[in-house]
C-alpha positions as CSV (number, residue, x, y, z in Angstrom):
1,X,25.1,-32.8,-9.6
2,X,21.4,-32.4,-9.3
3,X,19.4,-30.4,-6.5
4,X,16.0,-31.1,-5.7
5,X,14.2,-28.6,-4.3
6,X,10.9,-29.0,-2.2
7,X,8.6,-25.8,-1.8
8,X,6.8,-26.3,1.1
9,X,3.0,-24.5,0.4
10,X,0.6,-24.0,3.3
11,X,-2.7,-25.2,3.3
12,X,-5.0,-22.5,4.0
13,X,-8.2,-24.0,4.8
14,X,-6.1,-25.7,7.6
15,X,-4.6,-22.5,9.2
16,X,-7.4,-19.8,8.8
17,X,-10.9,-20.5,9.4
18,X,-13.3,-20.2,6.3
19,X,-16.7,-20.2,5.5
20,X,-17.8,-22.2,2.1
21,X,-20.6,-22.0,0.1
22,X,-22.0,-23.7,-3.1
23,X,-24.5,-23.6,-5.7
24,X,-26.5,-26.4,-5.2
25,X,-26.0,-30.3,-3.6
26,X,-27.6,-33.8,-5.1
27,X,-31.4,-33.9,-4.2
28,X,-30.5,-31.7,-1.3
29,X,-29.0,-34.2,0.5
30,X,-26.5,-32.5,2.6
31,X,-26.3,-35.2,4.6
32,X,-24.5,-37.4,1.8
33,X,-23.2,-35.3,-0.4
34,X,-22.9,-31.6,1.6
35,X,-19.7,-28.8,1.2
36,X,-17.9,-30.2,3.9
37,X,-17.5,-33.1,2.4
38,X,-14.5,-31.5,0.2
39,X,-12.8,-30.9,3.3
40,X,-12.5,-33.9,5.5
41,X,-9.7,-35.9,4.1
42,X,-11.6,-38.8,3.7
43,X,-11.1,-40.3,0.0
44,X,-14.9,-41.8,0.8
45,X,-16.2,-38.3,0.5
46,X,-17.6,-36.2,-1.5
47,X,-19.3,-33.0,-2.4
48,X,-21.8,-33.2,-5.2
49,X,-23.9,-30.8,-7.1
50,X,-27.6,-31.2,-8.6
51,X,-28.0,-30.7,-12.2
52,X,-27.3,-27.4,-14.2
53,X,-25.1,-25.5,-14.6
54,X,-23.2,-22.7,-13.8
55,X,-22.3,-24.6,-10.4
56,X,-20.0,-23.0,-8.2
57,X,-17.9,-23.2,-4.9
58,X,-17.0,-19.6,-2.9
59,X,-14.2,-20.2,-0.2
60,X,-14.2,-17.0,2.3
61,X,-11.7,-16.9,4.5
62,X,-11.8,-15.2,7.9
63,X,-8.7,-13.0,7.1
64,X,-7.1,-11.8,4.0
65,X,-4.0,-14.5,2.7
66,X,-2.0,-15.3,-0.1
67,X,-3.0,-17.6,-3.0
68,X,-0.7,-19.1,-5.0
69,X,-2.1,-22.3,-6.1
70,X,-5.0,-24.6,-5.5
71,X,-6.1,-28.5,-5.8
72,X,-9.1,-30.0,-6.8
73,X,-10.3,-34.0,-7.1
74,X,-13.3,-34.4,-9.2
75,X,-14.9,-37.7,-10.0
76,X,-13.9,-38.4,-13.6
77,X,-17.0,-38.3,-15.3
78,X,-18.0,-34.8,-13.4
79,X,-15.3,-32.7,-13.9
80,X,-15.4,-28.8,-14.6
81,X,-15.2,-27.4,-17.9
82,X,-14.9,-23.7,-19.1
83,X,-13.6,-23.1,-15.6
84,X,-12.5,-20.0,-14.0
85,X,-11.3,-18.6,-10.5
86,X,-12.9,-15.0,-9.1
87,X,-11.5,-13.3,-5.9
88,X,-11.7,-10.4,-3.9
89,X,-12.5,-8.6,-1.0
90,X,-16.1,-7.4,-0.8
91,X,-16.7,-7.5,-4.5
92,X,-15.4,-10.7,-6.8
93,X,-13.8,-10.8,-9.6
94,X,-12.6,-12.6,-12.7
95,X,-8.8,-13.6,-11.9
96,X,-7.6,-16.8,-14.0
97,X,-9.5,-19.7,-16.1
98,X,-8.3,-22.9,-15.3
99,X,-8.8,-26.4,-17.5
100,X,-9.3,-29.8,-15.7
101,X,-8.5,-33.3,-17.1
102,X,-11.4,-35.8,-17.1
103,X,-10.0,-37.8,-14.4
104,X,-9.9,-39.1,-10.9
105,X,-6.8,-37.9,-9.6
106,X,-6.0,-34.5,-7.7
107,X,-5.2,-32.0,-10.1
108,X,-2.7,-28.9,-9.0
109,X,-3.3,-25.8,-10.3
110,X,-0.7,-22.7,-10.3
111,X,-1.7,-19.1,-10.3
112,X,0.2,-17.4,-13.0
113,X,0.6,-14.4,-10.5
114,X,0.0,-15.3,-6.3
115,X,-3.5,-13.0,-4.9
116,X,-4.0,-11.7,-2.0
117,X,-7.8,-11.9,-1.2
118,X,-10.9,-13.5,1.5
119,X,-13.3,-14.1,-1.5
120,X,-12.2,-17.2,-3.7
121,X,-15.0,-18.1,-6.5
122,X,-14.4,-21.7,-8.3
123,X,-16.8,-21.4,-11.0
124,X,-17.8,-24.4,-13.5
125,X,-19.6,-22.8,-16.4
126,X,-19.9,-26.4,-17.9
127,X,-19.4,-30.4,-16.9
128,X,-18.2,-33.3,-18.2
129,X,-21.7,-34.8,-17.1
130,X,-24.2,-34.1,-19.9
131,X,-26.7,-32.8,-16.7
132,X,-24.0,-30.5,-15.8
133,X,-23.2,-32.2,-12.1
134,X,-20.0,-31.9,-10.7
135,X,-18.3,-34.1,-8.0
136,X,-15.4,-32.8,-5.9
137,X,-13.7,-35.2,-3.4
138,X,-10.9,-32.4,-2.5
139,X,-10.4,-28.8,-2.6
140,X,-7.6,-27.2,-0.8
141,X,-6.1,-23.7,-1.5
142,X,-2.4,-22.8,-1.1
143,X,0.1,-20.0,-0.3
């Protein structure tokens, strides 16, 4: 007899109220391609960087949670590389690297220990794009 089991995660960025930053959008075009983009559930959407790199994405949250895992849909083509996650409190730091596919599909990614933390730092030291732009469609963080 088989069981399947179903872990139910929470969606932080749907329960707590967050703050996000990044390092830079296309031609500063906020309107187009803005932060909030990543967040809207719309598959239309997207949040895309200028050229260079480091980019980066900081999630603060309004109160301390649990982090256990997170998702992330790039546009194949402008995918992270040499990617890593920083939390904390006040100060950030290095907690996991993480290694996306070149593809367009949501990638899951588990935390090899859950975090407690406000601060969450998705940092893309490189790109699959040889001007170092990255596109992210979804970002959700889960406990």
């Amino acid at each position: 007899m088989y069981v399947l089991f179903k872990f139910i995660m929470t969606c932080l960025l749907k329960q707590t109220k967050f703050d996000c930053r990044v390092s830079s959008v296309l031609n500063k075009d906020n309107r187009s391609y803005g932060k909030k983009y990543m967040f809207d559930d719309c598959s239309d959407t997207c949040w895309n960087s200028d050229a260079g790199t480091p980019q980066w994405v900081i999630i603060e949250l309004e109160e301390e949670c649990e982090l256990s895992s997170f998702e992330i849909e790039f546009q194949g083509g402008f995918v992270g590389k040499d990617c890593h996650l920083d939390v904390g409190n006040k100060d950030v730091k290095f907690l996991e690297s993480f290694y996306p596919e070149d593809k367009n599909k949501i990638q899951t990614f588990h935390l090899k220990n859950s975090v407690r933390a406000k601060s969450f730092k998705f940092v893309f030291n490189e790109s699959t794009d040889f001007f170092g732009r990255i596109i992210i469609y979804k970002l959700s963080l889960y406990s």
